[in-house]
C-alpha distance (Angstrom), angle and dihedral (degrees) to the residues before:
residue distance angle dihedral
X1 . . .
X2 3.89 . .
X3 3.77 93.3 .
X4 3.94 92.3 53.3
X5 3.73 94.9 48.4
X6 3.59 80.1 48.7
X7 3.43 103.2 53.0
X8 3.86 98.5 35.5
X9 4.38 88.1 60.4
X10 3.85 82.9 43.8
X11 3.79 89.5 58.8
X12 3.91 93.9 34.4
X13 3.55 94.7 53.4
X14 3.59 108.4 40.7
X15 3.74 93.3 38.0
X16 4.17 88.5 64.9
X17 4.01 86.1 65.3
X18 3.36 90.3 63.5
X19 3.37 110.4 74.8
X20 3.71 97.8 45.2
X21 3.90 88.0 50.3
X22 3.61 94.1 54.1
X23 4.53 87.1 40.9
X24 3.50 83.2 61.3
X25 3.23 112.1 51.5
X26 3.92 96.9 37.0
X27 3.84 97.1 53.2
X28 3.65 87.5 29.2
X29 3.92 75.8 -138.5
X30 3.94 108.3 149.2
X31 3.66 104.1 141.6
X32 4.06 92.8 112.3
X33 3.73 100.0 46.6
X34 3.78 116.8 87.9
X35 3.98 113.3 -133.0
X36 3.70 87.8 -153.0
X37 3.95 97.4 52.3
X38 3.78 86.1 47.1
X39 3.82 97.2 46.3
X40 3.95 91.6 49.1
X41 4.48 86.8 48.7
X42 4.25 78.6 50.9
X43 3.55 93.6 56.2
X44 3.91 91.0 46.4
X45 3.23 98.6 52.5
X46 3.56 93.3 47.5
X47 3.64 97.9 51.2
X48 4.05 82.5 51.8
X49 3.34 97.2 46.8
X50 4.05 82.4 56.3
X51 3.76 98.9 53.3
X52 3.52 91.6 41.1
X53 3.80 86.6 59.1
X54 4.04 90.7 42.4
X55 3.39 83.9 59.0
X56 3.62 106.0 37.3
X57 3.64 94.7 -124.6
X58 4.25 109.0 166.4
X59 3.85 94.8 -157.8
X60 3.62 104.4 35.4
X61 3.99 78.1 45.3
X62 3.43 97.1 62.7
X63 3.72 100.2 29.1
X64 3.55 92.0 66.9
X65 3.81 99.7 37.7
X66 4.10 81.7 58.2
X67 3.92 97.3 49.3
X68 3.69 96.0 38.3
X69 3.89 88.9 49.9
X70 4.32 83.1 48.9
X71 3.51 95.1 37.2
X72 3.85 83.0 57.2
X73 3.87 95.9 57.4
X74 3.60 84.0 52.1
X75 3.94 102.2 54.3
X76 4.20 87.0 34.6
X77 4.00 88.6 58.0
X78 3.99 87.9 35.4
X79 4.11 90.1 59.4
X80 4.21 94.5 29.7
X81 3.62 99.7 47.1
X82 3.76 107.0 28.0
């Protein structure tokens, strides 16, 4: 039951990040997303993306590889477009 709890908030949260990733880049419309929020999300996602392979943990695994790999669009289209 863990894994499915797991793996449903791994979905949930990493799908939101989507839609402002793909926003961004196809209006090329930044101006209300702060870099700095954004970069500071990065950096948490990373670091969970790191413990979650310390521990070998599938969903937190591939949670974070997903939002850091959205998260990215974001910052990218953040620094390109203004």
């Amino acid at each position: 039951m863990e894994l499915y709890i797991g793996i449903a908030a791994a979905i949930f949260g990493t799908v939101c990040w989507i839609p402002q990733a793909w926003k961004a880049w196809s209006s090329r419309d930044t101006s209300g997303l702060s870099l700095l929020s954004n970069l500071m999300f990065l950096l948490t996602v990373s670091l969970w993306l790191i413990y979650g392979l310390m521990v070998g943990d599938l969903p937190l695994i591939l949670a974070n590889v997903c939002a850091v790999t959205a998260v990215l669009f974001i910052v990218t289209a953040k620094l390109k477009f203004g």
